[in-house]
N, C-alpha and C positions, 0 to 999 in steps of 0.2 A: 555360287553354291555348287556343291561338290554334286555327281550321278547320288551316289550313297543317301546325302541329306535332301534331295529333290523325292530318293525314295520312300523313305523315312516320313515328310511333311505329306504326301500323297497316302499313305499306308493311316495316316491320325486322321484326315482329312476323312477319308469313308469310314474311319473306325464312328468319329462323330456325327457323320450323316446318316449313321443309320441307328446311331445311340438316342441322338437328341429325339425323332419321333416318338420312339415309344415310352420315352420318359414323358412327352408332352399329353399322351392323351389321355382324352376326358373321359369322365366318368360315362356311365349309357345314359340316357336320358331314362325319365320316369316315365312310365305307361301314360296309353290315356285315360280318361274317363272312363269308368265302364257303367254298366247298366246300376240305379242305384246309388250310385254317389250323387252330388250333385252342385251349385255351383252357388255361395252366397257373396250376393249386391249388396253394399252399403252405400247410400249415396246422401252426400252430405248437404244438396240444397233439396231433395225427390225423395227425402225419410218414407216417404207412403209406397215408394218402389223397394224399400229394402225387404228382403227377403231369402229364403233358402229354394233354390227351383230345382226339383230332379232332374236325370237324363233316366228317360225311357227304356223299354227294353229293345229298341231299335238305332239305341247312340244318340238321341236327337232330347234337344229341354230346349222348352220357353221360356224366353228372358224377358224383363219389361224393356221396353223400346227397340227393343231388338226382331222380337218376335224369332221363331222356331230356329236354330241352328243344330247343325250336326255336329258332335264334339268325337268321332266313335276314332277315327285316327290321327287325331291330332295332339301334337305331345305337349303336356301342362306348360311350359313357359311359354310357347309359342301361340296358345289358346288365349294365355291370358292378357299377351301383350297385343292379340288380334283384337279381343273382347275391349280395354282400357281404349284402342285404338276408333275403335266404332263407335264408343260410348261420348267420346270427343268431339267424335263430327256431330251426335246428340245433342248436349249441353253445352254451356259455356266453356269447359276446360275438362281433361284426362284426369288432373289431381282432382276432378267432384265424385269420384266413381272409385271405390275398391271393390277390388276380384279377391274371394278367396276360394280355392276349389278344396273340397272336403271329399274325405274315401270314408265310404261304408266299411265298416270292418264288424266283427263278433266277438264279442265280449264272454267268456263262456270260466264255470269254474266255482273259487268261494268267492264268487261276486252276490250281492242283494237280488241284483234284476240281472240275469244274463238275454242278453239280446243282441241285435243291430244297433248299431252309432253311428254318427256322423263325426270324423273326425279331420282338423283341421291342423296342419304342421306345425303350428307353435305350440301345442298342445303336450304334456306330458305324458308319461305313460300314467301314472298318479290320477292326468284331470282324466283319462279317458277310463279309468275303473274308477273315477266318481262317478262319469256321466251312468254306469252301470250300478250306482247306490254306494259304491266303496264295498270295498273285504268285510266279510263275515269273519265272525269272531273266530273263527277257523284259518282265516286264508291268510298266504303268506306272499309278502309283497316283495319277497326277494324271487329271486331263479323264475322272474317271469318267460312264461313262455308264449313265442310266436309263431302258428305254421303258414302255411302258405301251402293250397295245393295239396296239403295233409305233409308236407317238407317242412320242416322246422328250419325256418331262418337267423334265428335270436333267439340264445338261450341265456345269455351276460347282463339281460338286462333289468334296473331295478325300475321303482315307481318312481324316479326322477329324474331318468332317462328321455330327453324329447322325442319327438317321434321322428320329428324334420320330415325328410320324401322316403323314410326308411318303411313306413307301411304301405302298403298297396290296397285296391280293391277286393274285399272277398278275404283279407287277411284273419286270420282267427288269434285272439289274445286270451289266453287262458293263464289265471291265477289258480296257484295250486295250493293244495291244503297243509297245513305246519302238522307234524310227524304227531303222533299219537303224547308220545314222550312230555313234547311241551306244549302239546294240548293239557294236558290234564294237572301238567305242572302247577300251574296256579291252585288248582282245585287240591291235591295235594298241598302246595304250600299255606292256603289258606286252612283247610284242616288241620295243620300243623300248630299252627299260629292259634289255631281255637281251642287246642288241645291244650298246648302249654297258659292260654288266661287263664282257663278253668282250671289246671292245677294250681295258677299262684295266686288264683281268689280261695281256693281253699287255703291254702297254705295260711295264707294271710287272715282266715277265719280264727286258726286252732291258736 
């Protein structure tokens, strides 16, 4: 091999050692738990242990057999493969115990109930403005919006959009109201429609 092509295979060599890192990395991980979310047990042979248990306003929830843990810096996969892991040395086996951790979020808008929810990642955006009573005859289930911090995060998204780790704690979800226009469209249409029987029941008289 020639100087020339020794320089050449050297000069691709670091071009790709420094390409392939930042192609390779991962996402950031998802926060931890914050005050108000909280952590639901299913346990498939201890049904009287399932439950929804908060975390405090000091990072810390009681779990059954567990007793008090601090969740306040510890990032969701790593929580819950410590939590499956403990639950193990507990019971017979790790598969008797599911983890799911749920974030508090606010529901706000033409929703029925606007409030606080518990929401859980498989969840759509749809179930979580049910869990709010569903849109008012008003509300409009497109151009939902999401802020964060008073920062709008998501503005793309519809009611069957999942939520996956894309909401956080403290996240705010407001449904906004359909334009005056097609509000009242029906109500015009339907006028319309009442207007034209009662011409052609007369009509139909004479």
């Amino acid at each position: 091999m020639t100087s020339a092509s020794r320089s050449v295979v050297v000069c691709w060599s670091a071009i790709l050692t420094i390409a392939v890192p930042a192609r390779s990395q991962s996402a950031p991980e998802a926060a931890p738990l914050a005050p108000g979310d909280a952590i639901r047990t299913t346990f498939w042979r201890e049904p009287q242990l399932n439950g929804e248990y908060r975390v405090d306003e000091t990072g810390t929830v009681v779990l059954p057999l567990l007793g008090t843990r601090n969740v306040r810096d510890i990032a969701p996969d790593r929580l819950k493969t410590a939590l499956v892991s403990d639950y193990g040395r507990q019971l017979r086996s790790a598969d008797d115990v599911q983890i799911v951790l749920l974030r508090r979020v606010r529901v706000l808008g033409a929703v029925k109930t606007p409030g606080l929810y518990l929401v859980d990642p498989t969840m759509t955006l749809g179930d979580v403005i049910a869990l709010a009573g569903g849109a008012t005859q008003t509300g409009k289930l497109k151009d939902i919006r999401v802020t964060r911090n008073g920062r709008e995060i998501r503005s793309d998204l519809n009611e069957r959009a999942p939520v996956g780790e894309r909401l956080g704690s403290g996240d705010q979800i407001l449904v906004p109201e359909r334009s005056w226009f097609s509000r009242q469209g029906v109500f015009l249409l339907a006028g319309s429609i009442s207007a034209i029987t009662v011409l052609v029941t007369q009509v139909a008289k004479r």
